[in-house]
C-alpha positions in Angstrom: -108.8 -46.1 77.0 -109.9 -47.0 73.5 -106.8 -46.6 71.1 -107.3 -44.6 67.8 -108.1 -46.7 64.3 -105.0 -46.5 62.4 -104.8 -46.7 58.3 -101.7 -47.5 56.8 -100.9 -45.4 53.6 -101.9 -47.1 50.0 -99.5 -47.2 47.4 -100.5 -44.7 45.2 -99.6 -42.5 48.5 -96.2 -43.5 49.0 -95.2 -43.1 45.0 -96.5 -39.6 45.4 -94.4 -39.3 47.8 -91.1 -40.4 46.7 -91.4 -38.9 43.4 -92.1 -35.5 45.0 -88.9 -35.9 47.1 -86.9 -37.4 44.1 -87.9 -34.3 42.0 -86.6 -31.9 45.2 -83.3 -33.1 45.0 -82.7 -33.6 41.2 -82.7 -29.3 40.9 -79.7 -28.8 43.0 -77.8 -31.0 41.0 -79.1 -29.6 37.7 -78.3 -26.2 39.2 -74.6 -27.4 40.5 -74.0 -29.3 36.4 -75.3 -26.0 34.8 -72.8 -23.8 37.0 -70.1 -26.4 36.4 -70.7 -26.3 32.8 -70.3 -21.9 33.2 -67.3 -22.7 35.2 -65.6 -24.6 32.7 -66.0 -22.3 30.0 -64.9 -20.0 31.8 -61.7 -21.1 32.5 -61.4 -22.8 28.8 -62.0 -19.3 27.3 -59.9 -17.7 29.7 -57.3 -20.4 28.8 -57.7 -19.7 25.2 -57.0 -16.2 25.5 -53.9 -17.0 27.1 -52.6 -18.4 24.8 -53.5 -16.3 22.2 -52.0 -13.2 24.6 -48.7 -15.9 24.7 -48.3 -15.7 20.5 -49.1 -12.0 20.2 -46.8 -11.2 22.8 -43.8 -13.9 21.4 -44.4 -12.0 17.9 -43.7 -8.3 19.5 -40.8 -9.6 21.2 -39.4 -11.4 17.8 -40.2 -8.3 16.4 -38.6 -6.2 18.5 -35.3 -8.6 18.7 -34.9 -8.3 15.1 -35.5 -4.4 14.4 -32.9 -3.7 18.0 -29.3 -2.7 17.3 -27.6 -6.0 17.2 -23.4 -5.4 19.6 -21.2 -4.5 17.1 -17.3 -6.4 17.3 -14.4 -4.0 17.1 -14.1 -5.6 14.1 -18.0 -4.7 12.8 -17.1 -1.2 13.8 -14.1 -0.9 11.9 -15.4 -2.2 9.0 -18.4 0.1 8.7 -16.1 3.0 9.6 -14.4 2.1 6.4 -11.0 0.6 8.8 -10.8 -2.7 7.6 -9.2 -2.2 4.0 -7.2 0.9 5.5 -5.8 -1.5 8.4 -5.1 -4.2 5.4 -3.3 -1.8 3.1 -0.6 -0.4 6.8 0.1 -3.8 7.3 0.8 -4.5 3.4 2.9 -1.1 4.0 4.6 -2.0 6.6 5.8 -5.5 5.5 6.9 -3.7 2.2 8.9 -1.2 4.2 10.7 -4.3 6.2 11.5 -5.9 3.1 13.1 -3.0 1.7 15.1 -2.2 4.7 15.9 -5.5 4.8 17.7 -5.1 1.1 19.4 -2.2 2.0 16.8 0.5 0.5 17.0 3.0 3.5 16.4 5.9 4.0 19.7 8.2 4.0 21.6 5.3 4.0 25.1 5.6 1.8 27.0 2.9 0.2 29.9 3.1 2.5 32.9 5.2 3.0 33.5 8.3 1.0 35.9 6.2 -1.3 32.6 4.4 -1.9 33.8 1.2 -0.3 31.8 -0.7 2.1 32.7 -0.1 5.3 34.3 -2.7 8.4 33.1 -1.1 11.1 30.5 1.4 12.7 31.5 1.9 16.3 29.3 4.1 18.8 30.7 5.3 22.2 27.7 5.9 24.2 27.8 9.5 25.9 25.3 11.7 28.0 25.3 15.3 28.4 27.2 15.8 31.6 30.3 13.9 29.7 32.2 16.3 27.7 35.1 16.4 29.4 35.4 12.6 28.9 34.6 13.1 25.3 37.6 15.0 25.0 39.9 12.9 27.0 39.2 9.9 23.9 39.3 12.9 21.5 43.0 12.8 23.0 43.7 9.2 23.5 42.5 6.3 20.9 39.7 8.7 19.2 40.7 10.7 16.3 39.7 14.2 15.7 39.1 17.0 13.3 37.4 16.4 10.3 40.6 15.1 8.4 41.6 12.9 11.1 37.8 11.1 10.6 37.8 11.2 7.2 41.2 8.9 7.3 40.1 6.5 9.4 36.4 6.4 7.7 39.1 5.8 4.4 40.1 2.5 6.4 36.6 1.7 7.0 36.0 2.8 10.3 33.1 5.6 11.7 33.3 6.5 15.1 30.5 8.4 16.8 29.5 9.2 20.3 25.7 8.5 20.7 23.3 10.6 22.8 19.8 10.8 22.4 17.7 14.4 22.9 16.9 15.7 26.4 13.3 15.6 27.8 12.8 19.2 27.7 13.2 19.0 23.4 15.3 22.3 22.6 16.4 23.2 26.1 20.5 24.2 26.6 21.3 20.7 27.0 20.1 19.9 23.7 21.6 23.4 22.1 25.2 22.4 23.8 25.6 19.3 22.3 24.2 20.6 18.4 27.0 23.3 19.2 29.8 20.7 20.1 28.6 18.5 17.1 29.2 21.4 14.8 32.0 22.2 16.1 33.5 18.2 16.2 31.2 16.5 13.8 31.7 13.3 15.5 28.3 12.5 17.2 25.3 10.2 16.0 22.1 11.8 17.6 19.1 10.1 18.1 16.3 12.3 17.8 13.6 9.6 18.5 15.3 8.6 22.0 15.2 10.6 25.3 18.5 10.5 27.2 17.3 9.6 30.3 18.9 6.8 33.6 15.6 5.2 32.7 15.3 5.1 28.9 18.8 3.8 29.0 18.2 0.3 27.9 16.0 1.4 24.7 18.8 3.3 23.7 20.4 0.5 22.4 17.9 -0.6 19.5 17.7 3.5 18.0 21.4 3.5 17.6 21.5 0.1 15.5 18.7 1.8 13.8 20.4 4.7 13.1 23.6 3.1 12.9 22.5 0.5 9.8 19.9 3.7 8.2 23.5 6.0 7.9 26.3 3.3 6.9 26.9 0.4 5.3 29.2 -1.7 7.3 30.3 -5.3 7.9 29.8 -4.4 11.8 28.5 -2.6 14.0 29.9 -2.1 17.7 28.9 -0.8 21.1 31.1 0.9 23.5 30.3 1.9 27.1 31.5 5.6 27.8 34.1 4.2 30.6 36.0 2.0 28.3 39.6 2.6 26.3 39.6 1.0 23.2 43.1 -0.4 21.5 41.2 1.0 18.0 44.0 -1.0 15.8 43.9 -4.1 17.5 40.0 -3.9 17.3 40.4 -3.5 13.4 42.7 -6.2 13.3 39.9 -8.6 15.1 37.6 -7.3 12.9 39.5 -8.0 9.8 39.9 -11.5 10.7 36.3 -12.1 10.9 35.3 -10.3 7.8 32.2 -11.9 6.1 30.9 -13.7 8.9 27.2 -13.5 9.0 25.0 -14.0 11.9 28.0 -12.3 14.2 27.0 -11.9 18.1 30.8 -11.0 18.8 32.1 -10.4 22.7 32.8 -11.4 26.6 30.3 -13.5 27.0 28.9 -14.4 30.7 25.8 -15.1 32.5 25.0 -14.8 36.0 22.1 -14.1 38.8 18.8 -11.9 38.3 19.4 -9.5 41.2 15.2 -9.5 42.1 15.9 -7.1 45.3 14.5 -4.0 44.4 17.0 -1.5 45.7 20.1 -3.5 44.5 22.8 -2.7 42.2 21.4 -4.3 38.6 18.1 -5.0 39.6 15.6 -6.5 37.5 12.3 -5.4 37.4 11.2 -8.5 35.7 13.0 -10.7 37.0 10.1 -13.2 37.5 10.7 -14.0 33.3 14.4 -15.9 33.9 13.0 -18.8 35.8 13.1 -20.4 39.6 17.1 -20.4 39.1 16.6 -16.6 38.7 19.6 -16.8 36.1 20.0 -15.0 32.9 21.1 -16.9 29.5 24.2 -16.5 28.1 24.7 -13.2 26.6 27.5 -10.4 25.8 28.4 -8.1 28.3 27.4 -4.6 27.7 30.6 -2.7 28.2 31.8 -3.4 24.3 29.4 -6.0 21.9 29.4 -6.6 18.0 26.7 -7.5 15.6 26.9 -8.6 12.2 25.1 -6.4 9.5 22.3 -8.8 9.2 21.7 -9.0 13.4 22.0 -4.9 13.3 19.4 -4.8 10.1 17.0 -7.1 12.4 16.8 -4.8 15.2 16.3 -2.4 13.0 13.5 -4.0 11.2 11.7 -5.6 14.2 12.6 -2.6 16.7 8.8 -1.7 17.4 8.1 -5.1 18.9 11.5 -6.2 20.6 11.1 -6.4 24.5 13.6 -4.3 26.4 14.9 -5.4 30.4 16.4 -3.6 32.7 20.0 -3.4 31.1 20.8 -3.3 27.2 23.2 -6.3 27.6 20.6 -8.9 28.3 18.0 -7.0 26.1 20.0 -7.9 23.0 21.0 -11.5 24.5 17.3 -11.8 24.4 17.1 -10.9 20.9 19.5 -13.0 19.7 17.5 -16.0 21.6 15.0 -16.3 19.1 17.6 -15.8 15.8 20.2 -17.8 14.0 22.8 -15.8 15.8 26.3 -17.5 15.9 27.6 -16.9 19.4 31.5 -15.8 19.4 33.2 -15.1 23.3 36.2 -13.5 22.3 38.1 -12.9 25.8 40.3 -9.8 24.0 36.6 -8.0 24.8 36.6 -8.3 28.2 37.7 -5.1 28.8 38.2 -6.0 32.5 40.6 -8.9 32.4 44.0 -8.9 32.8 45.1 -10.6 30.0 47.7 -8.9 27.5 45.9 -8.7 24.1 42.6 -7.6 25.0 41.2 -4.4 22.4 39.7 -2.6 26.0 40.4 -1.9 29.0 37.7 0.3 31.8 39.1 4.0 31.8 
């Protein structure tokens, strides 16, 4: 079987050929750079837009930062309520008013006793409203009464008042009672600020110095418990012999355990404040203390701020902590001892 002549392509053939397939796939790849090319603008405008979205929206919120209410300080508010100066002006006040009751300008205070001298001693029997009968009994025993009978001893220096505070219920016939018996004795120092409560009993304390140093000049002043018997001349003879003596924190003086069972006789609310040794400092006992003028005048000046415990006894030991007070344990005050020449003895 005769095979088929066979002519092999010329040249001219073969470059037709590759050029035509060379041109076939150069347009895909125009097509894909031209599409690239959209693509990336895309994206770069897109980008650009962003960003400018980014610097608009940063300026808004600057904006708004700056126009919102900025928190006002209890101090801004004050001060645009017009506080500031009149907050200023009651401190200046009130440090003018210490100074002046610190030199003795008081209100309703006198110079002394009616002779015009200065007095030794103010001395202030605690009492409460169910005690009249034992108000009488030292109205019969070392208490003068009548209104001579005061007016002599106030001649010799010497004021004695029993101190009670105002019932809760202001006006009620507790109250009326004891306005009725101090008409009738004039021998009481009431404290209108103070309530005479078993629980307000420890505050009582710092209104009678108040009141004690507002009404009288005196060299001393002296708390008594309601249960204890004084020797009144022996007392003015102690007295006497310390005449002059500043800084005066005069009586028994003791210390002894915080009781921190609730529920126990003298216990301490706080008795967390007096340490792992649950001891309290060395103090006067509460049954008959003297002050100085000066120590009475400080409780009276600083009487707002001063901490009160449980018992008035170590309230004013307290207080005399953190002032020059000269500490003086006179055993004659321990009105429970045995000894002879003690000024007080428990009723």
């Amino acid at each position: 079987m005769e095979s088929l002549p066979t002519t092999a392509p010329s040249k001219s053939e073969r470059r037709g050929r590759s050029s035509k397939s060379s041109q076939s796939s150069s347009k895909p790849s125009v097509i894909m750079a031209f599409f690239s090319c959209l693509a990336w603008l895309y994206v770069a405008g897109r980008l650009w837009q962003d960003a400018e979205n980014r610097v608009v929206l940063n300026n808004i919120l600057r904006t708004s930062y700056d126009q919102k209410p900025k928190v006002l300080t209890v101090d801004d508010k004050l001060m645009l309520l017009g506080c500031k100066d009149l907050e200023r002006r009651i401190v200046e006040t009130e440090m003018e008013l210490a100074l002046a009751k610190s030199q003795g300008y008081l209100k309703n205070s006198k110079s002394g006793s009616s002779s015009g001298k200065k007095l030794l001693a103010v001395i202030g029997v605690y009492s409460g409203f169910g005690s009249h009968l034992r108000r009488n009994s030292f109205r019969g025993s070392w208490m003068p009464q009548g209104d001579d009978a005061l007016r002599k001893l106030e001649e010799r220096g010497i004021v004695v008042r029993f101190v009670i505070g105002r019932s809760p219920n202001r006006g009620d016939s507790l109250d009326r009672k004891i306005d009725e018996e101090n008409q009738a004795k004039k021998d009481f120092l009431i404290l209108d600020n103070h309530e005479e409560a078993q629980e307000e009993l420890s505050k009582k304390v710092k209104f009678f110095f108040s009141a004690a140093v507002q009404n009288w000049d005196a060299e001393f002043y002296i708390k008594v418990d309601d249960n204890i018997d004084l020797d009144l001349e022996g007392l003015i003879s102690l007295l006497e012999s310390r005449r002059g003596q500043d800084n005066a924190y005069i009586g028994c003086m003791k210390s002894g355990e915080v009781v921190s069972e609730k529920g126990e006789q003298w216990y301490e609310p706080e008795w967390w404040k007096f340490g792992d040794q649950k001891s309290y400092f060395h103090h006067a006992a509460g049954s008959l203390l003297i002050l100085s003028k000066n120590l009475a005048q400080y409780i009276n000046i600083n009487s707002g701020s001063l901490k009160t415990y449980a018992f008035d006894d170590t309230s004013i030991g307290s207080w005399m902590i953190g002032v020059q007070a000269t500490y003086i344990d006179d055993n004659r005050l321990c009105c429970s001892s045995i000894i002879q020449d003690k000024v007080c003895s428990v009723a």
